[in-house]
C-alpha angles and dihedrals in degrees: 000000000000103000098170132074077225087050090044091058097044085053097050086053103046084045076067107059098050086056083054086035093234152104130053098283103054090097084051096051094044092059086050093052109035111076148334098267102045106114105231112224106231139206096211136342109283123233093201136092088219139201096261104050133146104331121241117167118267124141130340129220127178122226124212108174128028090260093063098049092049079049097053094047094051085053086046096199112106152067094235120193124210122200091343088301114110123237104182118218099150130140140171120241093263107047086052086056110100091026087145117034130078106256113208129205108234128169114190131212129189126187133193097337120194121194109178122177124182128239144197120001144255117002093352093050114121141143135286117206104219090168119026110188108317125182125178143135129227111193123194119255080051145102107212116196112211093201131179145118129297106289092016094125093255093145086038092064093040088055096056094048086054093045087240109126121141122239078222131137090037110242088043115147139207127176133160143081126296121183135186108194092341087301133114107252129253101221089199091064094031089066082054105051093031137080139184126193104205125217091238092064087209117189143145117286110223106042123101120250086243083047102045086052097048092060100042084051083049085054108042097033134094112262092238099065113104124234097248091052078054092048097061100034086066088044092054083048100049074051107059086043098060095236100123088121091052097056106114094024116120108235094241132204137204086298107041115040108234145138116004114260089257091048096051083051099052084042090055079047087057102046087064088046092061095073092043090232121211095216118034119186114185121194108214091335089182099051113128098009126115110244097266087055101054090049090054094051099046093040080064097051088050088052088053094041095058092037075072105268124120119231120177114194130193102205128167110212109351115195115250098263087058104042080059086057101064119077098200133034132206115200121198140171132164092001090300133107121250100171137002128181143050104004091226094062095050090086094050085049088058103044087058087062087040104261099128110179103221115241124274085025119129111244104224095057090046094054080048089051089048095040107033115100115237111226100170092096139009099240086051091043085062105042095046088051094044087053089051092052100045080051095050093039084050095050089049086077108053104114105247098015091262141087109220123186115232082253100054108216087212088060130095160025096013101239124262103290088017123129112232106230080202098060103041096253125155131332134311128199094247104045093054102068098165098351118112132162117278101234086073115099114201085342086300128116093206120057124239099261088053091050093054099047089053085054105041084052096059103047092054085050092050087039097052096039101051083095091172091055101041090052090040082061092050095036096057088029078061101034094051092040093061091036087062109036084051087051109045090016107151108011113177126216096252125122095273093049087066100071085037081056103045095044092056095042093056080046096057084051090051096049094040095054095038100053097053108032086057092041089066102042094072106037093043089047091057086044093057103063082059088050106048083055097055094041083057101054085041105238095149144349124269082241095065095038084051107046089038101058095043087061105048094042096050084083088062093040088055095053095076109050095035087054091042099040096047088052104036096045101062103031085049089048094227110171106320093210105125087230094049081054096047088043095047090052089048089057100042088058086044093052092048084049092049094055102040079058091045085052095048084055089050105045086042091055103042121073096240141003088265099056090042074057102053086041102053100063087050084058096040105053081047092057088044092048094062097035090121087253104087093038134018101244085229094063089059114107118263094266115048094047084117102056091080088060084074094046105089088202083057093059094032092039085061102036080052097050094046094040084054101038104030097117110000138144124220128196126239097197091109095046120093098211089171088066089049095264113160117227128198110222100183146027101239084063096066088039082061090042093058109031108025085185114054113206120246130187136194086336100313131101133180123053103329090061078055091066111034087057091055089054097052081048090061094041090056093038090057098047081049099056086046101055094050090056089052095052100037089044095137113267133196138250100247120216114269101219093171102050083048080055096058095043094061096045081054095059 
């Protein structure tokens, strides 16, 4: 088995010399190359799942020159024959997946978790018990099922084993101990070796599956690995999935029609698999699939976990092929156990309590039958929860926590790229307390540049292909345009048309500002949930998100402005200098800058994308408030002047109104001075009428101190918006041990 890219090359040339019969390696490279079953003599133990691994039979090519052959073993996918003689390479989809990563032997532990939350309030508040004691063990070169009825606590457990769960509700507590090879857990290269698929199956709309896949490969793969390796391995993905129909299908959501709902969960599948995690916990992996599906998809994760990687499912009723296919089960009900250990011995447990589980039955309904309470009456109510607690009673006394065939299932020959703990190969988790490889950077494979440029891609890609939203832009940039050029169409510059003026001007802030501040509250609240995944799984930094995203959205931020402004202006008859055109457009895109980044500070800030909604309008009536419209700034009380610096209509509604009335002239003829009538003969009066202080920035005042105040605006409210991301970033509830200490001294 050739596990290194060093030990690939050296195969490839040796490969070489047995097609030219000579050098010292030829004998060596023939054993590599002949059949299944030749033992390969080795230099050293290999850390990488390679290109030539165990054969199965895939595909077959037929070499005819030397180059063909070297061809064929970098692709890694044939049995090639060479001059009608076999030299078997072949591997199945999943045992290519993981060909570039380092794979890492964990076994994890886990001993007495408690996992509390509070509920009610006041007088009535009181604790819940999510967790109650578990104790349980997941080795790797397994698939561990974590069963039990609905509420049991099944996705809680699977969040702590993931190291995933949510500070939320406050007062929740977690307390226990969590080991990974005997070892405490670096959570830093946990996030690395480690994936969840998660039960939402959240992802961006408007990529393709193959796409989806590719940047998520372009994330979680070395640097090193060409395009075209990348290429295949999510071929070989899309493969074992079953998702070769769907390739070029967009994933879809409630707007655009995509993938099916088993498709998109065997796509979300696919995304973990990319960075050939160590450690795969799946929440609920066969929800929404048919039951050949399902089959296929956890056929797939069996495959992975004996080829020596540990994956840990939480998983309701699973059909009876399936339940054959784990090889420990972890019951659970009411937050208790009721049986931990190899999933074939679980039937023989129960029929020693009496519970014995009737022939040609599938297993697993039967443990939900056992283990499920029974709330449809108060007699069954009793006698179900009296059942759960003689089980769990019962388990408290097996000696270790853990029921072992005489065979253990976590013993044996390390699979083909797998470190022997044994024999002191390669890294374990916990052993590597703060230790990680040194490819990462940051904890990241990609650097940040590359980072950046897939994101920025993709933004671009979702931007340009949200068709719906991009001609809902045009189509009320047009329609308000027009509404308002046929309203207020051929002012003149008399003394009526100023209040007319000044009127249209504060609503062209308003709608600005409106439009697309509410325009980003809903989308990026959507996006978030994706981001928060892959931040978790450490694709990429918020930096780069961030940055990224800024830059390839500011297109579709400009659309809008640029479309209302050109219309509205002329047939409103706004100042007709060249430069008072140029400089109108210029504050209308900041203010629609300044608001997207108003939106991203919101949504950041708020729990979820309802409550960024029902916040926004608050914010924004404020704003409006104290616009300078409503209420001359110089009328506030002495202490809240301040407050319309932060109101960006204060700062647009002025460099609109200077940019409109610096300079002009207005006419008198409707005015009756002989009856005392005051006329304003110029724009600047009504400037100083409205804003006594003029603002002035770094020396300069007018309209370009309008403006460049508004782009410093956007600058601080973006700062702003990131720094709440970064310090709202979902974080995680951490193990109390000592707690756990405590507890046990206590009993």
């Amino acid at each position: 088995h050739v596990t290194t890219k060093e030990h690939e090359k050296e195969a490839i040339a040796a490969a070489e010399e047995v097609l030219e019969g000579r050098g010292r390696d030829a004998p060596r490279a023939a054993a590599m190359f002949s059949s299944p079953s030749a033992e390969v003599p080795q230099e050293e133990p290999g850390m990488f799942g390679g290109m030539f691994s165990s054969p199965s039979a895939a595909a077959t090519a037929t070499a005819t020159s030397e180059a063909d052959l070297v061809l064929a073993l970098e692709n890694g996918a044939a049995d090639v024959e060479m001059n009608g003689g076999p030299i078997t390479t072949t591997k199945s989809a999943s045992s290519r997946i993981g060909q570039f990563t380092l794979t890492e032997k964990i076994d994890l532990t886990w001993d007495n978790v408690r996992y509390t939350v509070p509920i009610g309030k006041g007088k009535k508040k009181s604790t819940k018990v999510i967790l109650d004691g578990l104790q349980g063990v997941a080795s790797s070169g397994t698939m561990t099922a974590i069963m039990g009825p609905t509420g049991s606590g099944k996705t809680s457990l699977l969040n702590v084993l993931a190291l995933r769960v949510s500070k939320k509700p406050k007062g929740a507590e977690l307390s226990g101990v969590l080991r990974a090879n005997g070892e405490k857990i670096n959570q830093r290269h946990f996030a690395r070796v480690s994936s969840y698929v998660q039960q939402d199956d959240a992802m961006g709309a408007f990529l393709t599956v193959k796409e989806t896949l590719m940047v998520a490969a372009h994330f979680q793969l070395p640097r090193d690995v060409s395009t075209k390796r990348r290429e295949q391995y999510v071929a070989d993905i899309i493969s074992e999935l079953g998702l070769a129909n769907a390739t070029n299908t967009p994933i879809g959501d409630a707007k655009l029609r995509g993938v099916s709902g088993g498709e998109r969960k065997r796509a979300n599948i696919g995304i973990e698999l990319i960075k050939n995690p160590s450690l795969l916990f799946l929440d609920e992996p066969t929800s929404g699939l048919d039951s050949f599906q399902a089959q296929s998809v956890m056929e797939c994760m069996n495959d992975l976990a004996h080829n020596g990687r540990t994956i840990v499912a939480s998983i309701h009723q699973p059909r009876s092929s399936i339940y054959t296919m784990f090889d420990r089960l972890f019951l659970i009900s009411q937050g208790r156990t009721i049986y931990s250990g190899i999933a074939g011995e679980a039937v023989a447990y129960f029929s020693e309590y009496g519970h014995e589980c009737p022939q040609l039955y599938n297993p697993a309904d039967f443990f939900l039958d056992v283990t499920s309470p029974d709330f449809r009456n108060e007699a069954l109510e009793q006698s179900s929860l009296e059942r759960i607690n003689r089980l769990a009673t019962a388990w408290s006394n097996v000696p270790g926590g853990t029921i072992e065939s005489t065979s253990d299932v976590a013993q044996g020959t390390p699979a083909p790229g797998i470190p022997d703990k044994a024999a002191g190969a390669g890294a374990s988790v916990g052993a590597g307390v703060g230790a990680e490889p040194a490819s990462f950077t940051q904890g990241y494979h990609s650097s940040w540049g590359r980072q950046f440029s897939l994101i920025f891609w993709r933004s671009c890609v979702n931007t340009w292909r949200d068709k719906g939203a991009l001609i809902g832009k045009v189509v009320s940039s047009m329609f308000f345009a027009l509404f308002l050029g046929g309203i207020y169409s051929n002012i003149t510059y008399d003394q009526k048309s100023i209040q007319d003026r000044i009127g249209v001007l504060f609503f062209f802030t308003i709608n600005q500002t409106f439009g697309n501040l509410f325009g980003v509250l809903n989308a990026f609240g959507k996006e978030m949930v994706v981001v928060e995944r892959e931040r978790a799984s450490k694709s990429y930094s918020l930096s780069a998100y961030y940055l990224a995203k800024m830059v390839a959205e500011l297109p579709f931020n400009l659309i809008g402005p640029l479309i209302f402004g050109s219309i509205v202006y002329f047939l409103v008859g706004l100042n007709p200098a060249p430069e008072a055109f140029l400089s109108f457009i210029v504050i209308l895109t900041l203010i629609a800058c300044c608001a997207v980044g108003l939106g991203l500070a919101v949504t950041s800030a708020s729990p979820s994308p309802e409550a960024a909604v029902a916040l926004a309008p608050i914010i924004v009536v404020l704003m409006i408030l104290m616009g300078g419209f409503y209420i001359n700034l110089e009328s506030l009380p002495e202490g809240i002047r301040w407050i319309p610096n932060l109101s960006i209509m204060r700062h647009a509604f002025e460099g609109l109104v200077v940019n409109e009335f610096k300079g002009v002239e207005l006419s008198c003829k409707d005015v009756d001075t002989s009856a005392g009538d005051v006329c304003i003969k110029t724009g600047d009066e009504v400037i100083d009428r409205l804003f006594a202080t003029p603002m002035v920035i770094f020396g300069i005042e007018g309209r370009f101190a309008l403006m460049i105040t508004l782009f410093i605006y956007m600058i601080v409210i973006n700062i702003v918006a990131y720094l709440i991301l970064a310090f709202s970033s979902k974080t995680y509830l951490k193990m109390d041990e000592n707690k756990q200490r405590e507890l046990g001294k206590s009993q």
